[in-house]
N, C-alpha and C positions, 0 to 999 in steps of 0.2 A: 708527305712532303718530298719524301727521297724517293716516290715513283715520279712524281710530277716533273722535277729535275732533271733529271732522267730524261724523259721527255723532250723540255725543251730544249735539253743539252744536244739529244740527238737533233730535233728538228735544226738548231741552228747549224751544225757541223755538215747537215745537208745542202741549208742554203749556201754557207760559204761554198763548198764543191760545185754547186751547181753552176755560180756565182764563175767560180774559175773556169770552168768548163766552156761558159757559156761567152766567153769573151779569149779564148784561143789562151794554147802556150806561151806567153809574149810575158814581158815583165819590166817595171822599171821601180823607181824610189821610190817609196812614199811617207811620208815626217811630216815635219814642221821647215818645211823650204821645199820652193818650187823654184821654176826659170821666168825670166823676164827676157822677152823676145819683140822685135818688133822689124819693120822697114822703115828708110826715109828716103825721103823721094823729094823734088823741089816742087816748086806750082804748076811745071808743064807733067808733072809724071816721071819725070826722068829720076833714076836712084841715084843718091847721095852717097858714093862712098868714103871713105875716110874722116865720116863725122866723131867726132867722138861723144861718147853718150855714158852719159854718169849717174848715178843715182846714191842717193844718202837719206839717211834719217840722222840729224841732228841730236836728238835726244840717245840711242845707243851706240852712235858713233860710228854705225856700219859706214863704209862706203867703196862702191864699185866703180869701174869706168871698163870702157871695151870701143874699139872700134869699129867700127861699118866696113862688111868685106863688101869685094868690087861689085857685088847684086844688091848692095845699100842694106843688108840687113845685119840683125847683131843678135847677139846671146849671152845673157851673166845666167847662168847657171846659180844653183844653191842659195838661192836667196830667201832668207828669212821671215814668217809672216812680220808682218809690219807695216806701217804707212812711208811712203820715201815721197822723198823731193826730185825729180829727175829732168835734167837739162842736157840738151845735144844741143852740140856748136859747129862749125864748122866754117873754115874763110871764105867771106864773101856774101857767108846769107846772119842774118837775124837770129842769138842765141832761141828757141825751143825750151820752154820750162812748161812743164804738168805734175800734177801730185797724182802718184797709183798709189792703190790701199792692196797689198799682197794679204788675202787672208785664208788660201787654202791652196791643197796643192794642186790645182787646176793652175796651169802655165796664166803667166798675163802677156797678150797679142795686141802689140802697137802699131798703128800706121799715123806715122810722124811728114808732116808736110812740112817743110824750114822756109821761111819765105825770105824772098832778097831784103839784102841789106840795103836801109834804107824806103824799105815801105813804111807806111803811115801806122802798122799793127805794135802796140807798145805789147810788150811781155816780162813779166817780173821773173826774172831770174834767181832771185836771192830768196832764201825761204823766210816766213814773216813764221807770226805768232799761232796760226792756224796750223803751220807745219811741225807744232811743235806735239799737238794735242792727237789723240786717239778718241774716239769716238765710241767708245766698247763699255758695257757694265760689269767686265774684267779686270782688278785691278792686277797688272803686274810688270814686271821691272824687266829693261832688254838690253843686253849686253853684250858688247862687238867687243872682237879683239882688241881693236882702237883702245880700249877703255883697259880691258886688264892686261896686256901687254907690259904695262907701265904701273899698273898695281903691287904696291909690295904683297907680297904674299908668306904669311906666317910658315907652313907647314909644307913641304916638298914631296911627303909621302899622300898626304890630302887636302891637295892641290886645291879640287874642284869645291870640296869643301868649304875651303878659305877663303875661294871667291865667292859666295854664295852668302857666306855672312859677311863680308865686309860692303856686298853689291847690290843685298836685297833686302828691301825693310820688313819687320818682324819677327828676326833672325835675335834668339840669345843665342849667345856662343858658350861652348862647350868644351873639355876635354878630348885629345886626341879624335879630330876631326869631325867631331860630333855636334851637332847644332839644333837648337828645339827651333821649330818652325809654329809661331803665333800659338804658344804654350803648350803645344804637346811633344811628347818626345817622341824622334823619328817618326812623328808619320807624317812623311816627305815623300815623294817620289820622283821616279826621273823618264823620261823618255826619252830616248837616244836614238833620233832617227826615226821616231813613232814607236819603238821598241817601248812597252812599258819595263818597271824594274820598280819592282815596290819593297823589296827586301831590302836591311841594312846597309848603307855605304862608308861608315866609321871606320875605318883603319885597323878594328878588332876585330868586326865583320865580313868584311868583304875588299876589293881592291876598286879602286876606282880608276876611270879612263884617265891618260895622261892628260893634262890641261892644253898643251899644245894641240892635241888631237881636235880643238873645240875651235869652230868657227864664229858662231855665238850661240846665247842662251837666252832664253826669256823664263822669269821666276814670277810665280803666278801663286799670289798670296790672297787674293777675291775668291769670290764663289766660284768651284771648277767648271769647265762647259761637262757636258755628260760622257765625252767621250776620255773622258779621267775619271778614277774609282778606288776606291779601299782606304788606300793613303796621301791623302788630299790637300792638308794642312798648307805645305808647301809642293808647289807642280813645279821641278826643273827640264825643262823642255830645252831639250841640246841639238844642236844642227852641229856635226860636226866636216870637217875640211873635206875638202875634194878637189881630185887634180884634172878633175873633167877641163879642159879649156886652155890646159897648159900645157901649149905646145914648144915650148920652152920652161924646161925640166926646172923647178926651184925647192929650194932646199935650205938648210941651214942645220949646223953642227955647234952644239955651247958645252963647255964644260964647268963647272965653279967648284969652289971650295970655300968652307964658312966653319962657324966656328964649331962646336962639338966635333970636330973633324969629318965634320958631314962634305960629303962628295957628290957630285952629280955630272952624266955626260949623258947628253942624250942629243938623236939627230932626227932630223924628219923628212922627206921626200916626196913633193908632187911632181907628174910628169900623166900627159894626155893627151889627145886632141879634142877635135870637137865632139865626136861622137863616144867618147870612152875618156878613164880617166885611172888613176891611183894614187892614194896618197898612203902612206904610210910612217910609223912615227915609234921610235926605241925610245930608252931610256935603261938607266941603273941609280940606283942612289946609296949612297952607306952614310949611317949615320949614328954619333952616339948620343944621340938625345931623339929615338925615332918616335917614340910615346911620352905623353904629358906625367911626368914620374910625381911621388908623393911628397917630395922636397925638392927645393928650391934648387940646391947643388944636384949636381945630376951624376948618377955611378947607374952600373948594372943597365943601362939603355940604350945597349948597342940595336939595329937592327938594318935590313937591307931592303930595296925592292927592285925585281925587274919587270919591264913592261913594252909590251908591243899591241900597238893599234893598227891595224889595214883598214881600210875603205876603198872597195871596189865600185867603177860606174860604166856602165856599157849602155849605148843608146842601138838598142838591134833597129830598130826603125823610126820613122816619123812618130809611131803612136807607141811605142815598147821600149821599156829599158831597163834596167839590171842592179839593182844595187845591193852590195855584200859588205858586212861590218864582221871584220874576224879581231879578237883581242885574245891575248892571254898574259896575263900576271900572277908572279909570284913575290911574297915577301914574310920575310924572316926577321923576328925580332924578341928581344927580351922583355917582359915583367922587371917594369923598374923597381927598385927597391927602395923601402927607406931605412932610415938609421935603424929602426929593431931589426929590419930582415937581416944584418948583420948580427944577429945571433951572438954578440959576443958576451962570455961567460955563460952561454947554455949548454948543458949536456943531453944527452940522449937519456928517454928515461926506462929506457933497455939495460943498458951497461955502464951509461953515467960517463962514455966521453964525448967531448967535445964536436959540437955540431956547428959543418961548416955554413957558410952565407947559404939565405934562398935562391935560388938557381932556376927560374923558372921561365918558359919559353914557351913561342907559337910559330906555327907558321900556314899561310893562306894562300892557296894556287885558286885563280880565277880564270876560266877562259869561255867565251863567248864564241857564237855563231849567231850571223843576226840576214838572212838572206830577203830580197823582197822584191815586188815586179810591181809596175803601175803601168796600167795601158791608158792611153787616151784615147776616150771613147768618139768623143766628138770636141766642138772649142769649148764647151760648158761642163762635161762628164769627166770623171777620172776616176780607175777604179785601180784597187791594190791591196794586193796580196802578200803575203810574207808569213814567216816564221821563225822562231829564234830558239835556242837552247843556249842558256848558262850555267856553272856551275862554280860553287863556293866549296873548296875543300878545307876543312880547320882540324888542324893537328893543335895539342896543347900537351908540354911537356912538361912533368913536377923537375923537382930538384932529383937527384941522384940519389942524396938518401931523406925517407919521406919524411924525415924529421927536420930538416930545413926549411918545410914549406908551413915549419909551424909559428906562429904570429899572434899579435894581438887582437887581431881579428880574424882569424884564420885556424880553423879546429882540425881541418881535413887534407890530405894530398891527394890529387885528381889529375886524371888523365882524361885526357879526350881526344876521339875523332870521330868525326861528324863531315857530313856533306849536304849540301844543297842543291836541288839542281832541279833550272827549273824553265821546261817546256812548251811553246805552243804555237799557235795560230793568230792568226791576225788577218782582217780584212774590211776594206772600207772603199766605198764610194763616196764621191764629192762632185755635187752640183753647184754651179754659180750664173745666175741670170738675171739679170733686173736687181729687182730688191733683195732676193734669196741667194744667201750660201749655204746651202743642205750638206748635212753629211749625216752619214748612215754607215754602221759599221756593226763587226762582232770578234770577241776575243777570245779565245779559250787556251786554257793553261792547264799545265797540271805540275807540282812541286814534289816532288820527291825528297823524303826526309828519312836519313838516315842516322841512327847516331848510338855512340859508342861512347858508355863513359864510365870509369872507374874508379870508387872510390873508397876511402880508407883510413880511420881513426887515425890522428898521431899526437891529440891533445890527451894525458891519460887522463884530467880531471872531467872529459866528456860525459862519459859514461864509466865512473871506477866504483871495482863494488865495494870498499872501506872508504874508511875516513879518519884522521888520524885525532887525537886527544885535542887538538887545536883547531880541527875542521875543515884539513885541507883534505882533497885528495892524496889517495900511497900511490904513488907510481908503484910501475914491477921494479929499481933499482931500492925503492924502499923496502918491501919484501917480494922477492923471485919468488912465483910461484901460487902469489896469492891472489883468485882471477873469482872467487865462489865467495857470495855477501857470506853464506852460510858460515865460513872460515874466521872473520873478521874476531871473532872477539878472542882465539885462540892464538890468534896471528903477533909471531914475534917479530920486531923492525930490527932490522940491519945496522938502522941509523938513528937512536932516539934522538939523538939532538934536533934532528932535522923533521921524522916523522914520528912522536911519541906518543905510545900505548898507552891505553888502550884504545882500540882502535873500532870503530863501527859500523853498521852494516848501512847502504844506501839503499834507501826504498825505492828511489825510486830506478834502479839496476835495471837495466833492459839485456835481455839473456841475449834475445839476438844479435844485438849489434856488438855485445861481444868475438862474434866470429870474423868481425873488421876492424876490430883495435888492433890496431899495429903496435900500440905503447902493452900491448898484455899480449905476447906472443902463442901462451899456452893457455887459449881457453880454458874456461871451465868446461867439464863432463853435461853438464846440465844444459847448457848452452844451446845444444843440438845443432854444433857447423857442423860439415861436412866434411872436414878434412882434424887433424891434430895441432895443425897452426893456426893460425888467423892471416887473413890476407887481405884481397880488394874484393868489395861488392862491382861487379859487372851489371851496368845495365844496357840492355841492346833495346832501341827503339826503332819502328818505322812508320812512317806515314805517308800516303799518297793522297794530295788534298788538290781537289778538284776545282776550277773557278772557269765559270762560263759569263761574258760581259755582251749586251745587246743595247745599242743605243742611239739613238736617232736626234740632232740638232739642228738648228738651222737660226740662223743671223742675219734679219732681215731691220734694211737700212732702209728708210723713207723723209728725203727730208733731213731734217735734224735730229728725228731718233732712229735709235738704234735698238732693237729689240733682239734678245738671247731666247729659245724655247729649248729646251731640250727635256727629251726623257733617258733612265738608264735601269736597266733590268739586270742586276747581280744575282749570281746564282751561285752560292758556295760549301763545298762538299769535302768538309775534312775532318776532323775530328767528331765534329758537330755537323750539321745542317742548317741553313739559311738562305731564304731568298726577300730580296728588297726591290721595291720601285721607289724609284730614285727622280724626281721630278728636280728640274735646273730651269730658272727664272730668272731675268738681266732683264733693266732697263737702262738706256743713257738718252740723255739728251742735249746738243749741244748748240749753248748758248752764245750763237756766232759774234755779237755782238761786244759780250765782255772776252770771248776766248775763255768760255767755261763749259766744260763737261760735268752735269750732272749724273748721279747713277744708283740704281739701286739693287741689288740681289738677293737672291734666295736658292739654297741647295741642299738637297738631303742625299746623305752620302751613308754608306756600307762601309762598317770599317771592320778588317780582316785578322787574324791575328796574327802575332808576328810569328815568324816561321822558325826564327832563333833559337834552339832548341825548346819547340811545341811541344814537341814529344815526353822529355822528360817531364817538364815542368805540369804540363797534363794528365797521366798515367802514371809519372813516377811517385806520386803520393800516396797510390793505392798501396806500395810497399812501408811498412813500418819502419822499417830502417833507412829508407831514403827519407821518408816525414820527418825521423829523427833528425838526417843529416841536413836539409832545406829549409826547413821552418815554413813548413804547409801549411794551409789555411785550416785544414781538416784531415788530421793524421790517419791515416788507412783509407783516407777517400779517394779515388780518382776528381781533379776537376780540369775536367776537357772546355776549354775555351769556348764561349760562344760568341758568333760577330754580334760590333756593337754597330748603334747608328747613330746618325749624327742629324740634326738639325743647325742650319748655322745662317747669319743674317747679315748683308753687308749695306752700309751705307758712305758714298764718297765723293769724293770733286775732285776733277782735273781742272788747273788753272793758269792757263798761262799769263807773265808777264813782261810784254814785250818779248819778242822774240831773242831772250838769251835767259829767259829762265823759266820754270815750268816747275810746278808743284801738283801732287798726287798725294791724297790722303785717305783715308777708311777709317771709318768704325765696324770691330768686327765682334758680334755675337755667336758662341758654338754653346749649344749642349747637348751632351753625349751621352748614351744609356750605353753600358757595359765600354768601362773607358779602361786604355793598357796605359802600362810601364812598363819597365823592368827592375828587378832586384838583381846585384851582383856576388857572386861567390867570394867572400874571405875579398885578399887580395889580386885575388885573377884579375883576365879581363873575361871570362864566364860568365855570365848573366841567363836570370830565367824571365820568361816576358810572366805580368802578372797580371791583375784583371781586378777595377773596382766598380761599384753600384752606377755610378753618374760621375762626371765631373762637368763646371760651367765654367765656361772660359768667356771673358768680354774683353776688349782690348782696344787699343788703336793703333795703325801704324802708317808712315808717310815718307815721302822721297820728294825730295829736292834736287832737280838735274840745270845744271849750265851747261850748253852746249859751247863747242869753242870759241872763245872770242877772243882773237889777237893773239892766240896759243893759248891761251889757260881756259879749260875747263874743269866743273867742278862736278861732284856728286855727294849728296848728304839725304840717309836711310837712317831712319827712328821706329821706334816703337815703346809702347806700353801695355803688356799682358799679365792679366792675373789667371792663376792656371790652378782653382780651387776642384779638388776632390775628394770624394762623398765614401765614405765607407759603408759598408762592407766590403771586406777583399774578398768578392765570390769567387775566384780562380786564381791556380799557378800556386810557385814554391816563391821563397822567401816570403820576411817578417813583415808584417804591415809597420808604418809611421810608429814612435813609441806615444800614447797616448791617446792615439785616435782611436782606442776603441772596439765597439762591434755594431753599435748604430752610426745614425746619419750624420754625422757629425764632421764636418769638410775640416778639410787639412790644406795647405798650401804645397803643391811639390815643388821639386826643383827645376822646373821648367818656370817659375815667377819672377817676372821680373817686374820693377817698377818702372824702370826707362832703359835705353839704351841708344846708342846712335854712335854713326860712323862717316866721316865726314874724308874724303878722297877731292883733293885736289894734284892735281899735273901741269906741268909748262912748260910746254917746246915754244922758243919765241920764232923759228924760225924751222920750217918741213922737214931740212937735212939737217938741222943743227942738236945741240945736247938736247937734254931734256930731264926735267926734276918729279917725283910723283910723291905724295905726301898722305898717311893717312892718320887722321886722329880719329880713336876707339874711345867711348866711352860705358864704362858698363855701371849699373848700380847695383848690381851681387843680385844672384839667385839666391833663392830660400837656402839654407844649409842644412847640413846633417845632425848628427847626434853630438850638437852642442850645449854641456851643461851651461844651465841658467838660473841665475841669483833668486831665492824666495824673495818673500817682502822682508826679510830681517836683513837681506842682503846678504844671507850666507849660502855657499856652491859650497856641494864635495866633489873634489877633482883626482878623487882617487881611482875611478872608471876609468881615467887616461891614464898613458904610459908617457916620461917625461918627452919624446919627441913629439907623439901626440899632440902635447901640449906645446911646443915648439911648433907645430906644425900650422896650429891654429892661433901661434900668437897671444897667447892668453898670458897675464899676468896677473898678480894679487899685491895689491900697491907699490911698491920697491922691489918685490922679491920675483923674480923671472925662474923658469922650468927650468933645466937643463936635461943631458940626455941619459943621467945616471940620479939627480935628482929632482923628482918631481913636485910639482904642488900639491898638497893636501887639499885639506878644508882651507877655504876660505871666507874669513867673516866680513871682511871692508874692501873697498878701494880692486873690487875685481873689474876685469875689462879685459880688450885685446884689438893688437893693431892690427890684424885681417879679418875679423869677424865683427860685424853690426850687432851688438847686443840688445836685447827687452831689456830694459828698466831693469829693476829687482821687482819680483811679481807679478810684471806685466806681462809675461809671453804667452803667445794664445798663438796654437797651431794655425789658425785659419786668418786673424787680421795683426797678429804679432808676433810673427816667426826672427828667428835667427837667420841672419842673412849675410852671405859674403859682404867684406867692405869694398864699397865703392872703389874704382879703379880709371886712370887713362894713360893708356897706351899709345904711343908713336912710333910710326915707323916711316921711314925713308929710302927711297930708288931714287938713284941719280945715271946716269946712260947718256951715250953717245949710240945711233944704229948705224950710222957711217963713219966708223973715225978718220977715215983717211981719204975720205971723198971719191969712192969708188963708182964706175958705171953699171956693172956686169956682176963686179963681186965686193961685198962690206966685209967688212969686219966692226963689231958692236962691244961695247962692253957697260957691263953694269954692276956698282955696287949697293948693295940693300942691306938696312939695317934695322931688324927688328927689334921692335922695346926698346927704343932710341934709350929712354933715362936708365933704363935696369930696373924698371918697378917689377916690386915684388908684389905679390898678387895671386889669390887665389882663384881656381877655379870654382872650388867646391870642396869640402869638409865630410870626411865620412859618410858621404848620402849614400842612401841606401841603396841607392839608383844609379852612381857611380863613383862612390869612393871620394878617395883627394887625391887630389890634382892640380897642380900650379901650372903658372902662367909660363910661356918662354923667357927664359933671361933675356938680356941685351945679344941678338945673334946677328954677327958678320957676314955678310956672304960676297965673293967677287965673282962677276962670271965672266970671260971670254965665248965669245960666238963667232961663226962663220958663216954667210950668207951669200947664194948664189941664183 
């Protein structure tokens, strides 16, 4: 298999070369947006100059306008795939309305005839109900500035995020900028500019582009065309800004402040002409609430970011042009804490004193090179080239002294640095003639994996070789000295009160990892460390994981249908080996007469594994004492990831209603052979990607768009996914579900959701005037964590939680409520809790009766002025936003194994001042 790879890896890296060769040094963009060009001229021939000429889509709110220079011709640059409505006017002749369908980056070339005002030719100007509708077996959502501009937005560190779940349907929303896309976790992907980017974009992971930087986005939750691959769940497809065409430099500088004392200034700048362009776009943020902390009140979550976006556009000629995407971002931030990481009344079980708060930190430098050339071959051909390098660097810092980092869930102190970084090629041609829009393309990448990570006992009951008369573990302050089972029964205590003799030996002692207890400084002789102390297990990992993509589609429109063909050849070479043919199937049909698109789809996709520390989670199990410290599927085994694949099925209708509302819905079937997650370390934000037998996901999800009418536009995204998977954990580190087992036996993760929707309303009654933007969230709780549940006698033991635990989770036992020094025991009657959905007593079944966050709705509110003082040349804007308008408290998620807990944002203030030129 890995000669054969080989092979085709090399044949394609030859066609691309040739490919460049074969079509000159020249270069220009190539994405998801092209130019819309055209002349107008009157009946006699003569050019029309100073028409004006506009184009919109109603449904994502894009809209353009540009005038006719003195040869009657025009250019909107950067324009989005998508269907527009577009009308040129001009005094004295008959407004000009046509509909183009923008669907590849092959330019669209118009020759516009305007006839006198006053001919007998009627033309409908105003777009109807047809203009509303897409014709494609694609289902997905498109979104102009227009629209989030004015969007409140949760989270300033992930921005992009935040629009993405409140703007796209089948989005559950997550903790710190994290979102499962139609039930699986992260696997999302993004394209920026045609740049693929299939690694983490969560706020622990990696840094994302600044929201400003994005002109719009289309989120593609149907079946993918083939020239998308690995992580496919959710496609975010980014066009972002450009100052091509702005020969009049514009800009804008905002700064705000809100509550947690979070701060933000950030400015942007386009400036161009016709033929070239720049835009560029800063920013900084400080905040103390930067991550979703594990209580309600927020301490210990300070964190910062900075961020700079460029996009370069050069047109060297009529058929060649230039386009460079440079970014780099860093950001700094803490490990929030909750009430135990105040450690208060713990000592060290070294010396016995006092151990200060967890102290624990990260931080991520991201910076990007994304260069790329498109020639135009002829008016039908386009071909382009590029290449890109990114990289993720993650430092993770313990507390000061390793005994802080110790918790109720947390056994270990660890260090990490790690990078990511990851390289390649890209190239693709695109045909458009008649019926056909071809495209043909090939990608190669390669990821570099590095990683560095240390770690280090500081729980002594982990691995202690006694055990005291009463069956705890002896720390060393209980007897110094005493580190050998062999010892135990001779061993006098320091402290009978507290650890009383006699005392016994633990069978099941692991010698090795003695050499990493930090809490027993002076190994045992037997032990065989290396050194006379105990310290950190170092583990260094590398990987270099190869992915070669080849894929050929084409969109052939006849009539009222619309037909999708594609194929896609994954070739991937990392840990493992895999190659997949990838067959993409779309139908639509649309039924002019009601203004209904029917559709149907089929796609098999390659899913890749996640990159997130591969390495360890892969090879680090082969080590006994990391198995000890991860909770491996198979201690001393290596298990190196294998890609899984995917079968998935869609079926949907576009339907418009009258020309001011439009509804888009899907039924979606996936099933997955070799399906991920991740398990997270202790309290970090560490995680290891894991790996089980199958998981089925079926679901449904829909979008409801108002375009504007009279100023108010509206936007409402729903879904319902159940997100069932199958055991065995054949791969990675951490613990599998508790209960699920070692057979087939499906579990619900935390990507389930039963419903969800978000409903975004806005209202400017007037172009220049204020303007209000409104979102209501509704969530119905993902599956939760390690939430005890009542037998049938109706009795819990709540002694597994620590009193905030149980605070955390809201749990009570009829009158008597947790506190954070004393907690609930047993409980026999009358248990419950106000943020967790409880099973009955007896009733909870992993897979159709899980524990589940409670139900939850959220508001929030932007109100704006973008002119306040009714300026020509230069505004001044101001807006204030208010997140979790009531203050509901609200859970993310509970313990999951997959991310912790995590609460919702309180009620946050924000006011901004802008300047605009």
């Amino acid at each position: 298999m890995l000669a054969s790879y080989k092979k085709s890896r090399l044949a394609a890296l030859m066609l691309v070369f040739l490919l460049a060769l074969g079509f000159h040094a020249y270069a220009q963009s190539g994405g998801s947006s092209t130019s819309v060009t055209g002349s107008v001229v009157d009946p006699t021939g003569a050019v029309v100059a100073n028409a004006a000429v506009e184009i919109r889509n109603p449904v994502s709110a894009f809209e353009r306008s540009v005038i006719t220079d003195s040869g009657g011709k025009f250019s909107i640059p950067n324009v989005p795939f998508n269907p527009y409505h577009l009308v040129v006017s001009r005094s004295g002749f008959a407004p000009f309305a046509q509909d183009i369908d923008v669907r590849s980056i092959v330019p669209v070339n118009l020759s516009i005839t305007l006839q006198v005002k006053g001919s007998s030719e009627t033309v409908t100007v105003e777009a109807a109900g047809q203009d509303l509708l897409e014709n494609t077996s694609i289902f997905h959502t498109d979104v102009d500035r227009g629209l989030f501009d004015k969007m409140p937005i949760e989270s300033a560190s992930s921005s992009l995020s935040s629009l993405v779940t409140l703007s796209s349907p089948g989005i559950a929303a997550d903790s710190n900028g994290l979102f499962h896309g139609l039930g699986d976790h992260a696997e999302n992907s993004f394209s920026v500019d045609g740049q693929p980017i299939t690694d983490q974009q969560s706020k622990v992971f990696s840094n994302q582009i600044p929201l400003d930087s994005i002109e719009s986005m289309e989120v593609i939750s149907g079946a993918p065309p083939a020239e998308f691959g690995e992580k496919t769940s959710v496609v975010i497809n980014v066009t972002t800004r450009s100052g091509q065409g702005m020969t009049t430099p514009k800009g804008s500088i905002t700064t705000s402040y809100g509550s947690f004392g979070t701060a933000d200034v950030s400015a942007n700048l386009g400036y161009g002409g016709q033929n070239w362009g720049n835009f560029i776009s800063a920013s900084g943020l400080n905040s103390g609430r930067f991550l979703d902390p594990p209580e309600f009140t927020v301490f210990h979550d300070k964190g910062n970011e900075e961020n700079i976006f460029d996009r370069v556009d050069f047109q060297l000629s009529k058929a060649d042009s230039v386009h460079v995407n440079l970014g780099f971002t860093r950001s700094w931030f803490q490990t929030p804490n909750a009430f135990d990481n105040l450690n208060t009344g713990v000592t060290d079980p070294v010396v016995g004193n006092p151990v200060a708060p967890t102290d624990q930190r990260s931080q991520i430098k991201t910076f990007n090179i994304a260069p790329s050339w498109t020639r135009l071959i002829n008016p039908n051909t386009v071909f382009t080239f590029g290449g890109f390098v990114r990289r993720d660097q993650y430092n993770y810092y313990p507390s000061a002294n390793p005994f802080s980092d110790l918790g109720p869930i947390q056994q270990e102190t660890v260090n990490q640095d790690r990078t990511l970084t990851n390289a390649g090629l890209r190239s693709d041609i695109s045909w458009v003639k008649g019926i056909h829009n071809l495209k043909a393309g090939a990608t190669y990448q390669q990821t570099f994996l590095d990683e560095n990570t240390n770690f280090g006992v500081v729980d002594p009951g982990l691995n202690a070789p006694c055990f005291d008369a009463s069956g705890n573990a002896v720390p060393w302050v209980g007897s110094p000295g005493l580190n050998d089972p062999a010892d135990c029964g001779s061993a006098v205590s320091t402290n009978p009160l507290l650890y009383p003799t006699p005392f016994t030996s633990n069978a099941d002692f692991f010698a090795s990892l003695g050499c990493f207890d930090l809490s027993r400084p002076t190994p045992a002789a037997g032990d065989g460390c290396a050194g006379s102390s105990s310290g950190l297990f170092g583990f260094r990992g590398h990987a270099d994981v190869k992915q070669l993509a080849l894929y050929v589609q084409d969109t052939i429109t006849k009539g009222s249908w619309s037909l999708n063909l594609g194929l896609r050849g994954d070739f991937y070479n990392g840990l493992t080996t895999h190659k997949e043919a990838e067959p993409r199937l779309g139908v639509a049909y649309n039924v002019k007469k009601t203004n209904t698109v029917l559709r149907l789809s089929y796609a098999r996709v390659l899913e890749t594994p996640f990159n997130e520390n591969l390495v360890l989670a892969s090879t680090g199990c082969n080590s006994l004492v990391l198995a000890s410290l991860l909770g491996c599927v198979t201690p001393g085994v290596a298990t190196p990831f294998a890609p899984g694949w995917r079968n998935e099925f869609h079926a949907g209708l576009q339907q418009a209603l009258g020309k001011y509302v439009v509804f888009s819905g899907e039924y979606i079937w996936k099933y997955t052979h070799n399906a991920y997650d991740f398990s997270v370390l202790g309290s970090t934000p560490i995680t290891f990607p894991i790996e089980w037998h199958n998981s089925k996901i079926p679901g449904f999800a829909g979008r409801v768009s108002v375009p504007d009418f009279h100023g108010i536009s509206a936007l409402m995204v729903f879904s319902s996914v159940a997100a069932r998977f199958f055991n065995p954990q054949i791969g990675g580190a951490g613990a599998v579900p508790a209960g699920t087992g070692s057979g087939f036996a499906p579990f619900r993760i935390d990507h389930d959701e039963r419903f969800n929707q978000t409903t975004h309303v806005q209202y400017q009654p007037w172009e220049t005037g204020p303007w209000v933007g409104f979102n209501w969230r509704y969530d119905s709780g993902l599956v939760a964590g390690e939430v005890p549940v009542a037998d049938a006698s109706g009795t819990v033991d709540l002694t597994g939680l620590t009193g905030d635990q149980q605070l955390q989770a809201g749990l009570f036992c009829g009158s008597a409520r947790p506190t954070l020094t004393t907690p609930l025991g047993i409980c026999t009657s009358g248990y419950g809790s106000t943020l967790i959905s409880l099973p009955a007593p007896g009733k909870e079944n992993d897979d159709t009766n899980p524990p589940r966050v409670a139900p939850r709705h959220l508001f929030d509110l932007a109100v704006g002025d973008d002119n306040l003082f009714h300026g020509e040349r230069y505004k001044w804007s101001v807006t204030l936003t208010a997140v979790n308008l009531t203050n509901k408290v609200a859970l993310y998620n509970f313990l999951s194994t997959f991310s912790g807990t995590h609460y919702v944002t309180p009620r946050a203030l924000t006011a901004e001042v802008g300047f605009h030129f």
